[in-house]
N, C-alpha and C positions, 0 to 999 in steps of 0.2 A: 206299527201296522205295516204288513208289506204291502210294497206297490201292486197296483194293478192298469188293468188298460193300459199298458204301453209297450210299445212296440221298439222295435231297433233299427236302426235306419242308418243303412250301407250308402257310405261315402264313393264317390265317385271311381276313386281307386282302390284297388285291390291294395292288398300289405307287398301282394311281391310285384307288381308295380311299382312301389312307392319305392321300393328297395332298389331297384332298376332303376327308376329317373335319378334317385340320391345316392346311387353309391353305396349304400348301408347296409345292415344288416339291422333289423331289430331284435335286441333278447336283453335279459332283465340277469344281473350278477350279483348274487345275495351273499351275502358277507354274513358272517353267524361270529360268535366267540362271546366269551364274557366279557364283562366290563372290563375294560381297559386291556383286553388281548390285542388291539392293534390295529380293530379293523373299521373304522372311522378312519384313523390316519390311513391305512391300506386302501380306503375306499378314496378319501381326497387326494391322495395323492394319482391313486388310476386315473382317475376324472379329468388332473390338471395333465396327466401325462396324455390320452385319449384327444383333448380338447385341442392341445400344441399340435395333434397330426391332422387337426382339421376333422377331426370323427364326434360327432353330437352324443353328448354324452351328459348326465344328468344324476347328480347326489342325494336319496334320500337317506336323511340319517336319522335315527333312534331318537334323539334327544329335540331335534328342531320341527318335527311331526308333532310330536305334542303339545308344540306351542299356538300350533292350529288344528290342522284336519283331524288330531287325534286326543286334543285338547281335557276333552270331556272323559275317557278314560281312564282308570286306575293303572297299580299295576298283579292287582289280584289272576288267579289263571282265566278267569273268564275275562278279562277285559284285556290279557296279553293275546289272548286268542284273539279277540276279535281288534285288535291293535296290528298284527298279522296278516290279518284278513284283509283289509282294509288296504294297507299297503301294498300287498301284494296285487289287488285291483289296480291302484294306480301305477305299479310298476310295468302289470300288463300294459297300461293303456300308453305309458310311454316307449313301450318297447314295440308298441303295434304302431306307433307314428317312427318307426328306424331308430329310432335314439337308441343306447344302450342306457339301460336303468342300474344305476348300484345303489342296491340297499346297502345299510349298515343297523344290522338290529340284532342286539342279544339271540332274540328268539328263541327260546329256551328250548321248546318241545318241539319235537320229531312232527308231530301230526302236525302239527299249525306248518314246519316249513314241508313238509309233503305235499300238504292241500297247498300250499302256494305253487309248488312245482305241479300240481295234477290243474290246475286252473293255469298253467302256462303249456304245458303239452294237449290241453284239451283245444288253447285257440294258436297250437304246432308251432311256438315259440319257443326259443330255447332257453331255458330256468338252467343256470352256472352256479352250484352253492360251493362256497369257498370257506373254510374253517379256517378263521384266525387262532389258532393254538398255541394257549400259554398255559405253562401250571400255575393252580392257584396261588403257589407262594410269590410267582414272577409277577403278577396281577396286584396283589396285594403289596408288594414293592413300590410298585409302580405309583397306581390307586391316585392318579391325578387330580382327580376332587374330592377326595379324601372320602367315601364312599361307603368302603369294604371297612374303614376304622368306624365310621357312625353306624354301619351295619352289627358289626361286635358288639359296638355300645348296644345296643337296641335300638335304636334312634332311626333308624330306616328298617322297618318290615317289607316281610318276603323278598329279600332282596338274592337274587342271581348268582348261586355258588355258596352263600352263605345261611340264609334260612330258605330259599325257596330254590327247586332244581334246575343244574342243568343238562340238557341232554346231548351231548355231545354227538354231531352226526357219525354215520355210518359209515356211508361208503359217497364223501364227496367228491365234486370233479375235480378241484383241485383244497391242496393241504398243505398250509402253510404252518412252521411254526414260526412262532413270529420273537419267537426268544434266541433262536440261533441265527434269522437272519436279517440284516438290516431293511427298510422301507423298502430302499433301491431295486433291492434283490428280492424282494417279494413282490412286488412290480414286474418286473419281469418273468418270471412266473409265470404269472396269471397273462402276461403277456403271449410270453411263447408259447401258450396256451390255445387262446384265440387265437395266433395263429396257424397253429396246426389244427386245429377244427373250423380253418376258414373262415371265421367274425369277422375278422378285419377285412378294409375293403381293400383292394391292391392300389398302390398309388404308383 
């Protein structure tokens, strides 16, 4: 049932206020790749690096979402979609109190991370989608919980790259492959990134 009777109720300060009193910038950086491309470690290590320069920063990851706010979900295309959805809400809402938000979500299909970026330019926040790129043989090397082998087996349906698809973005802000360069160096990256598009706050 969707809600009704309710209303929305503007807090004292505006977002570019709050960005002025704190320093900040708020916007939300969505980390995309298959399973084990790199982009959970890519996303914690930003976070730890982010957090050392004193900038509020915040990790939603793929796998620890579902042990709560997403708990009840599959991972069939209708309940990835609205797995997407969902997150991407609360990445706005972190990214509208200054924080920077990093996702780290498979995310398979184009529409679901579109609509997350069209629900962050609609409340003029800035949505940063960052492709961890690995080939699937590098993935399936890797396959740290052994994942992509119980997938083969059959033993995990629709799983990401192997029976169910993935869609590789298009034209993201930034593009990492994460097989040619180490953590470090993909960190920075996405670093000198922000800041030549002015995220960061000047210190």
């Amino acid at each position: 049932m969707v809600a009704t009777n309710i209303t929305w109720h503007q807090g004292a300060f505006t977002r570019e206020e709050r960005e002025k009193e704190l320093n900040q910038k708020g916007l939300t950086i969505w980390f995309t790749g298959l399973s084990a491309s790199g982009k959970s470690t890519l996303a914690s290590a930003l976070e730890q690096h982010l957090i050392s320069l004193k900038i509020a920063a915040y990790r939603l990851d793929g796998d620890n979402i579902r042990f709560g706010l997403n708990k009840d979900l599959g991972f069939g295309p209708e309940a990835r979609t609205e797995n997407i959805r969902r997150i991407a809400e609360v990445a706005k809402l972190f990214a509208d109190s200054t924080q920077i938000a990093i996702t780290a979500f498979i995310s398979p299909y184009i529409s679901d991370r579109d609509s997350a970026r069209k629900l962050h330019q609609e409340a003029n926040i800035p949505f940063i989608e960052i492709f961890a790129d690995a080939p699937l043989s590098v993935v399936e090397e890797r396959d740290p919980k052994g994942l992509y082998k119980k997938a083969k087996a059959g033993e995990i349906k629709e799983f990401t790259g192997i029976s169910a698809p993935y869609e590789a973005p298009i034209s993201p802000e930034v593009h990492i492959h994460t097989d040619k360069v180490t953590i470090e160096e993909g960190v920075q990256i996405i670093l000198d990134y922000l800041g030549e598009k002015g995220y960061l706050p000047k210190v």
